[in-house]
C-alpha positions as CSV (number, residue, x, y, z in Angstrom):
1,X,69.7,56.2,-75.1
2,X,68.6,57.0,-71.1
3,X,67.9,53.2,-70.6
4,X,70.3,51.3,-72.4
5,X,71.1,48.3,-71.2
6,X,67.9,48.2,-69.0
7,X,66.2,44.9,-69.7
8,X,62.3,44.6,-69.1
9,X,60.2,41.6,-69.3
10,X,56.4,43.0,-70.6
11,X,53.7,40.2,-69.8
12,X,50.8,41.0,-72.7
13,X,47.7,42.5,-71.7
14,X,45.5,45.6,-72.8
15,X,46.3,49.0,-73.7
16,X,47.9,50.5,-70.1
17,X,51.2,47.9,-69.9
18,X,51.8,47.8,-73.5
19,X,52.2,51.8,-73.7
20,X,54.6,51.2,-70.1
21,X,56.7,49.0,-72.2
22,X,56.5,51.0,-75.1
23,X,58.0,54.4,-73.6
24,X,60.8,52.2,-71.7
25,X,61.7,50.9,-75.3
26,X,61.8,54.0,-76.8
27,X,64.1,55.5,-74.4
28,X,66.4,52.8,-75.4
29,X,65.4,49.8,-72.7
30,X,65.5,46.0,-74.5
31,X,61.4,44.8,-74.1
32,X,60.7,41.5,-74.3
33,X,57.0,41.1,-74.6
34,X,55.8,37.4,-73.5
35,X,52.3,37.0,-75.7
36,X,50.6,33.8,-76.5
37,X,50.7,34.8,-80.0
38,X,53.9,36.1,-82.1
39,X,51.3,38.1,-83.7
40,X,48.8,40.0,-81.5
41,X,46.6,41.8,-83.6
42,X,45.2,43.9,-81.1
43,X,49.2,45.4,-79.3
44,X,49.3,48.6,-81.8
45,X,52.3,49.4,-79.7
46,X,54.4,46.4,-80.1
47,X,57.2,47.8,-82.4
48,X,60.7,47.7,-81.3
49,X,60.0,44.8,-78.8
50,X,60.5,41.2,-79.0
51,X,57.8,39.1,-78.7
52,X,58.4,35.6,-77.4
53,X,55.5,33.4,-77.4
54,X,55.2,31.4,-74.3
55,X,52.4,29.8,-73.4
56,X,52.4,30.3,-69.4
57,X,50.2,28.1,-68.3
58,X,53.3,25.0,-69.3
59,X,55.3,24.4,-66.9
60,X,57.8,24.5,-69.3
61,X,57.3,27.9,-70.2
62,X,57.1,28.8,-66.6
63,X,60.9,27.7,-66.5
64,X,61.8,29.8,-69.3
65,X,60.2,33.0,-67.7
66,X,62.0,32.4,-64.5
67,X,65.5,32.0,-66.1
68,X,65.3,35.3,-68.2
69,X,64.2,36.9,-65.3
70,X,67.5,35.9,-63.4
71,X,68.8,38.3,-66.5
72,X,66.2,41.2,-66.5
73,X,66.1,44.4,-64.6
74,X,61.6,45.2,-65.0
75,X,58.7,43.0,-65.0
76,X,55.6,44.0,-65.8
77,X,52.4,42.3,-65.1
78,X,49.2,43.5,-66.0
79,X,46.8,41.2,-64.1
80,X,44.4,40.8,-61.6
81,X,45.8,39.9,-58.1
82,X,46.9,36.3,-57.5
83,X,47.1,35.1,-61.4
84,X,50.4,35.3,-61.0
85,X,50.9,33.6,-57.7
86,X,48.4,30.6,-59.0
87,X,51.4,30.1,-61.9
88,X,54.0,30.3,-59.2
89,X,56.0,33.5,-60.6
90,X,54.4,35.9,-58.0
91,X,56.9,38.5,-56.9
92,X,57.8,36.4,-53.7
93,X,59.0,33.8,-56.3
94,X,60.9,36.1,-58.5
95,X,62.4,38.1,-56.3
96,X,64.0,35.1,-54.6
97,X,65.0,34.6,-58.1
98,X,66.5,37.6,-59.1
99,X,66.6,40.6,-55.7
100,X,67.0,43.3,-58.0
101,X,64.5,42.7,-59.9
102,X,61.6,45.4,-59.8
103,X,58.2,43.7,-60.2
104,X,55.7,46.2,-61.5
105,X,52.0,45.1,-60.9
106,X,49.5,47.5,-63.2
107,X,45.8,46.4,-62.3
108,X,42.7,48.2,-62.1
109,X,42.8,48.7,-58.4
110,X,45.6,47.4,-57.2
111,X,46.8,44.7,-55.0
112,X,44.5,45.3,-52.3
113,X,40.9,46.5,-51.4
114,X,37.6,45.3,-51.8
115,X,37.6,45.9,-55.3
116,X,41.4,44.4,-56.1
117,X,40.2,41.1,-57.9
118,X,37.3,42.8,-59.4
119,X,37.4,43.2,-63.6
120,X,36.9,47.3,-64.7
121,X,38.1,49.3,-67.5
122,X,38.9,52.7,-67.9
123,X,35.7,54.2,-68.1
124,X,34.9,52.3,-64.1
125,X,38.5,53.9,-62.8
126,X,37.7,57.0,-63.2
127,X,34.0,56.8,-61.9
128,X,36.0,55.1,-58.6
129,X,38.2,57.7,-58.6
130,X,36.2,60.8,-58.2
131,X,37.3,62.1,-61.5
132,X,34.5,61.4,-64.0
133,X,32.4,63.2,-61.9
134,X,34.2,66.7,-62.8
135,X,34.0,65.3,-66.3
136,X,31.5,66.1,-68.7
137,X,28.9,69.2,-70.1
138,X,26.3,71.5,-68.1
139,X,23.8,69.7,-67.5
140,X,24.5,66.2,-68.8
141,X,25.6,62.9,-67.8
142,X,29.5,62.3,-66.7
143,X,31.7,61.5,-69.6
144,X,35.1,60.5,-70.1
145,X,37.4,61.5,-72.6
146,X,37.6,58.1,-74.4
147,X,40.4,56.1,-72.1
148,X,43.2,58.3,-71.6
149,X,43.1,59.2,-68.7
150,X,43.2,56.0,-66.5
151,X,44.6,53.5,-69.5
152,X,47.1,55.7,-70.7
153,X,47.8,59.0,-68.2
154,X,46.9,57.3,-64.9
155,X,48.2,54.1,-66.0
156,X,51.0,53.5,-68.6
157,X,52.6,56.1,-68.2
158,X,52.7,56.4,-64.1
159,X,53.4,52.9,-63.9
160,X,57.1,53.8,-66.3
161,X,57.6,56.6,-63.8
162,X,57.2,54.3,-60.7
163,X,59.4,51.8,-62.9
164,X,62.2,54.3,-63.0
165,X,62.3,56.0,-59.7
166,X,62.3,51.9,-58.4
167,X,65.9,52.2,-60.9
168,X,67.2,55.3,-59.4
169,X,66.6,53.9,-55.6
170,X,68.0,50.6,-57.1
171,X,71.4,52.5,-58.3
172,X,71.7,53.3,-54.1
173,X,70.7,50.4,-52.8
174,X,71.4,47.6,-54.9
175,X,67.9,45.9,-54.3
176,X,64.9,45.3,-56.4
177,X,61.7,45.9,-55.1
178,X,57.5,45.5,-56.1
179,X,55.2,48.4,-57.9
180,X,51.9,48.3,-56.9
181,X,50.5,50.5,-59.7
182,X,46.7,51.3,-59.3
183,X,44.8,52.7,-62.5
184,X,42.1,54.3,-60.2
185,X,45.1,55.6,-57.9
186,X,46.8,56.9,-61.2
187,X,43.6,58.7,-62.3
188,X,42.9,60.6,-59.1
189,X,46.6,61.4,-58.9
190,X,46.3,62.8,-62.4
191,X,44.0,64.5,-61.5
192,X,45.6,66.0,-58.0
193,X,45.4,70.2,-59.7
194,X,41.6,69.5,-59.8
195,X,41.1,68.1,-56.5
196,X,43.1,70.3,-54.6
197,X,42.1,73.8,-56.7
198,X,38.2,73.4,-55.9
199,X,38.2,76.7,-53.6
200,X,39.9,78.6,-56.2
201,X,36.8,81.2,-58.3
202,X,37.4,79.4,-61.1
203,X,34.9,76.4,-60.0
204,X,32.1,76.4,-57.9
205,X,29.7,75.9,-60.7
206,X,28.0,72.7,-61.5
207,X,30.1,70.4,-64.0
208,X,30.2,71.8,-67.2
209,X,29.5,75.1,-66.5
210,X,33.4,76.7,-65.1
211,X,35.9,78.8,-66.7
212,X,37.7,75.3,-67.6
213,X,35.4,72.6,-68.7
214,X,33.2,74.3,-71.0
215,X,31.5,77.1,-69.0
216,X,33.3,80.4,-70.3
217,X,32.7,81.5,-73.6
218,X,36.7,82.9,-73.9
219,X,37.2,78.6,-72.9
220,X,35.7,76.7,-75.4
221,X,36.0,75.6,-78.9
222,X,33.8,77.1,-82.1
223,X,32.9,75.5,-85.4
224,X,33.9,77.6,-88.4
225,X,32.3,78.1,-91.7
226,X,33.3,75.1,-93.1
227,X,32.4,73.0,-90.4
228,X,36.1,72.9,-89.0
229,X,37.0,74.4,-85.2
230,X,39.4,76.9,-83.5
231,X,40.1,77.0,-79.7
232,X,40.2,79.2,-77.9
233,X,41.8,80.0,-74.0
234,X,42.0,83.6,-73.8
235,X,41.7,83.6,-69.8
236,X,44.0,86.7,-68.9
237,X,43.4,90.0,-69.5
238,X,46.1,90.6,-72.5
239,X,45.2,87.6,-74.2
240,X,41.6,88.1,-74.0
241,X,42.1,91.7,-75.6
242,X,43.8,90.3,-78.7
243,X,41.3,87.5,-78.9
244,X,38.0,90.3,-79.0
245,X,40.1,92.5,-81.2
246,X,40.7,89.6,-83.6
247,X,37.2,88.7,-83.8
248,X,36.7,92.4,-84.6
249,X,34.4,92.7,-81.2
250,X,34.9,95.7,-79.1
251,X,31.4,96.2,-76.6
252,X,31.9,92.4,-75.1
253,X,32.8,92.1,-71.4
254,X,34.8,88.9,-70.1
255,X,32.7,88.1,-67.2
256,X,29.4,89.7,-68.2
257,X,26.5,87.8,-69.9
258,X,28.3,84.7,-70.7
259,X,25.6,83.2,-72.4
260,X,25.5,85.9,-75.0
261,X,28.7,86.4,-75.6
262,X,28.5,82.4,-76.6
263,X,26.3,82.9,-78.9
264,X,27.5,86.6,-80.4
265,X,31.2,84.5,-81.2
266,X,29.6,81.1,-82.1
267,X,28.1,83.9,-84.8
268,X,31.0,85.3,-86.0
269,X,33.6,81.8,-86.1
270,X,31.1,80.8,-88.5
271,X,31.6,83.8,-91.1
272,X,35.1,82.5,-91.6
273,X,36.5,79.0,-92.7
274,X,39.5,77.8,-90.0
275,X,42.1,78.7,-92.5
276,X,40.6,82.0,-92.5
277,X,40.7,82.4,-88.7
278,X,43.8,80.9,-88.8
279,X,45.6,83.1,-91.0
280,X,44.0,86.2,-88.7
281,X,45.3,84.7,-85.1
282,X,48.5,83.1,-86.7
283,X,50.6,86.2,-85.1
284,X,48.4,87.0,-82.4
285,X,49.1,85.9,-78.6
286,X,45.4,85.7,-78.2
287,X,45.5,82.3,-77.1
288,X,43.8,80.8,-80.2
289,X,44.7,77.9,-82.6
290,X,43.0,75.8,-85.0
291,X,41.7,72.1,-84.0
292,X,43.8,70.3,-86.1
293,X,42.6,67.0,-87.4
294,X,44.6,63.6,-85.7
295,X,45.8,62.8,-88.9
296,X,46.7,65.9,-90.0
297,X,48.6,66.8,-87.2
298,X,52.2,66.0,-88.3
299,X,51.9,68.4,-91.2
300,X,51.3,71.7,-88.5
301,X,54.0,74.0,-88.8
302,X,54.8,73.5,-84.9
303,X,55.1,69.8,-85.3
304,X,56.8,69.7,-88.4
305,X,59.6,72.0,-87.3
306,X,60.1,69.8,-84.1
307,X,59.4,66.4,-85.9
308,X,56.8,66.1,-83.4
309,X,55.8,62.7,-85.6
310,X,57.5,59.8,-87.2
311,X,56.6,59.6,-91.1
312,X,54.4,56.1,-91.5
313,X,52.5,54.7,-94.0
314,X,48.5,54.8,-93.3
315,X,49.5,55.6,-89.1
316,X,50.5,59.2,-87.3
317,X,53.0,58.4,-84.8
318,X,53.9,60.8,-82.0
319,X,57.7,60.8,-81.2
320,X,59.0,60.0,-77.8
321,X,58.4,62.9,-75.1
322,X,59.9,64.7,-73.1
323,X,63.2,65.9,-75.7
324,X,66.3,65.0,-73.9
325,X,69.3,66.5,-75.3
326,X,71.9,63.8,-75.2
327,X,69.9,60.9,-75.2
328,X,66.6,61.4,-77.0
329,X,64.2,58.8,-77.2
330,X,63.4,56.8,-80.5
331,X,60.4,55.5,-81.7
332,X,59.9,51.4,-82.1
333,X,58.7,51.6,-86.2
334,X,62.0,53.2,-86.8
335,X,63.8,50.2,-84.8
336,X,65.1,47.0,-87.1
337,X,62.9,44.7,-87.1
338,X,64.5,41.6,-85.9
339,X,62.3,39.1,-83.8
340,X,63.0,35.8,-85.7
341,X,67.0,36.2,-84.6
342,X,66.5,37.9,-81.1
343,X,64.1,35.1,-79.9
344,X,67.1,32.0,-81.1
345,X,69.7,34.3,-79.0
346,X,67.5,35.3,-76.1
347,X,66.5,31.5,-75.7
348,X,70.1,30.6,-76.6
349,X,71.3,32.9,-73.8
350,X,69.3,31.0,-70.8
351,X,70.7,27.5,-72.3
352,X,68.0,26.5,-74.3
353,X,69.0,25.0,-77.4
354,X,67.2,24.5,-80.8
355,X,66.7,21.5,-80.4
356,X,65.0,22.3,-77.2
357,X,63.0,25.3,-78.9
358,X,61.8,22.6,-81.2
359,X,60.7,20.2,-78.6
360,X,58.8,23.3,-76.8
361,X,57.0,24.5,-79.9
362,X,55.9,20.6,-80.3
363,X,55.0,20.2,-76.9
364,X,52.9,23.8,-76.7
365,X,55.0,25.6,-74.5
366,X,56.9,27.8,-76.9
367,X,54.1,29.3,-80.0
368,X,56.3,30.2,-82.7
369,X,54.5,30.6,-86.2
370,X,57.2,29.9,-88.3
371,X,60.3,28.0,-87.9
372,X,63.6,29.1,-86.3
């Protein structure tokens, strides 16, 4: 796999560092996610890691962390600035420790600013950023699209790119160095097409009402007859042919009365059940396709042919993206599950012995739930 051998520390936190460890694990980097807890509830993308559960705040366990860090490539640390300094494992500390070591910090805001110790969540990120403000129908409030876009997009997954372009330079230069990984700063770079397209004639509307947030009626999604939806993006002239000709329209004009063309195909999706419309547009490069349901997503011809999704019981799990030919990613729930043994040896490896383990567990610093 891509990172073999690559050995990342993953401190515990909320939704944007878990889903950074999770893609360096699935490209084949060995997690080790420090939790208070062996079992966090709430980490849905804990599989394939190791969780060890040290309670930070022990000096003891601030030991531990130190010395397997000595033997790991990637931290990351998901808190606000100076949490980690106040437990003395700031980046000036464990670089000292280990100077190849590439410190990732993913906070809200970052490391600096007015607003770098202030608490926010996704929704706060984006308003910061400028990009809730393009977000959201004509002539309503601002509205983001739950938190993918800062959490996940802006975060996560930014933070693993800056992760392993800090690899690459470390191939050349042999030195380790610190991510400063903003959430807002992810967002907005996200978002760069958006920013830098506004003088394009595609906007210069009020939100909501341009050819790609909802304004065009050949841009937009339509409920079927029963109560299902079809998208639809038939911007170019070809594709907006076959998509009229499919809906068996002929006297409609793509940038005529938008409003009532809205309303004439809102009319006519809902004579026909999605299967129906499916079945007419399945060979047509009209540019539309049915909205298919989260769960029913693996089952789609498109995604089933490409094993887009990892067969689990009661869950639909995307596989890892992008496809690489040699070394594919894997997903965590098809990995062994084998925390019990990997804790003994990881503890094992940095001299710690069981009698030691035991002694920690007793003593706080070490939360394991069941015995070694």
């Amino acid at each position: 796999m891509a990172l073999k051998g690559v050995r990342v520390i993953e401190l515990a936190g909320l939704a944007p560092g878990p889903f950074c460890g999770m893609i360096l694990s699935d490209f084949g980097a060995s997690v080790t996610k420090i939790d208070r807890t062996l079992n966090n509830r709430l980490d849905c993308l804990g599989q394939g890691k190791t969780t060890l559960p040290l309670n930070l705040k022990s000096p003891k366990a601030q030991t531990i962390l130190r010395k397997l860090v000595t033997k790991s490539d990637v931290i990351i640390e998901p808190f606000r600035p100076g949490v980690m300094e106040k437990l003395g494992l700031g980046p000036d500390v464990l670089l000292k420790d280990n100077p190849a070591l590439i410190y990732a910090r993913l906070s809200g805001f970052g490391q600096t600013g007015p607003l770098s110790e202030r608490a926010g969540h996704d929704i706060n990120y984006l308003a910061v950023s400028g990009v809730l403000s393009l977000l959201g129908e004509k002539e309503s409030k601002p509205k983001p699209p739950v938190n993918l876009l800062a959490d996940f997009a802006g975060g996560g997954l930014l933070c693993a790119f800056g992760i392993c372009v800090a690899l690459l330079e470390r191939s050349r230069s042999g030195k380790g160095q610190v991510v400063d990984h903003s959430m807002t700063e992810g967002a907005a770079y996200v978002a760069s097409w958006l920013m830098r397209s506004r003088e394009l004639p595609i906007w210069g509307n009020v939100r909501g009402d341009n050819m790609l947030d909802g304004g065009a009626f050949f841009y937009d999604t339509y409920e079927t007859k029963d109560h299902k939806y079809m998208s639809v993006g038939a911007i170019e002239p070809q594709f907006f042919k076959q998509f009229v000709d499919g809906l068996g329209l002929e006297d409609i004009s793509q940038f005529g009365d938008n409003d009532a063309a809205k309303a004439k195909v809102t009319e006519i999706f809902r004579t026909k059940t999605q299967k129906e419309w499916t079945d007419i547009f399945e060979d047509i490069d009209a540019c539309v396709f049915p909205v298919v349901e989260w769960k029913d997503a693996k089952f789609h011809r498109q995604n089933s042919s490409r094993k887009s999704f990892v067969d689990s019981v009661g869950s639909v799990i995307p596989t890892p993206a992008p496809v690489l030919s040699r070394t594919p990613g894997k997903s965590g729930v098809l990995k062994e599950e084998t925390n019990k043994e990997t804790i003994e040896s990881l503890l094992e490896e940095i001299g710690v012995s069981r009698d030691e383990i035991k002694e920690l567990c007793s003593e706080g610093a070490l939360n394991l739930e069941s015995k070694l």
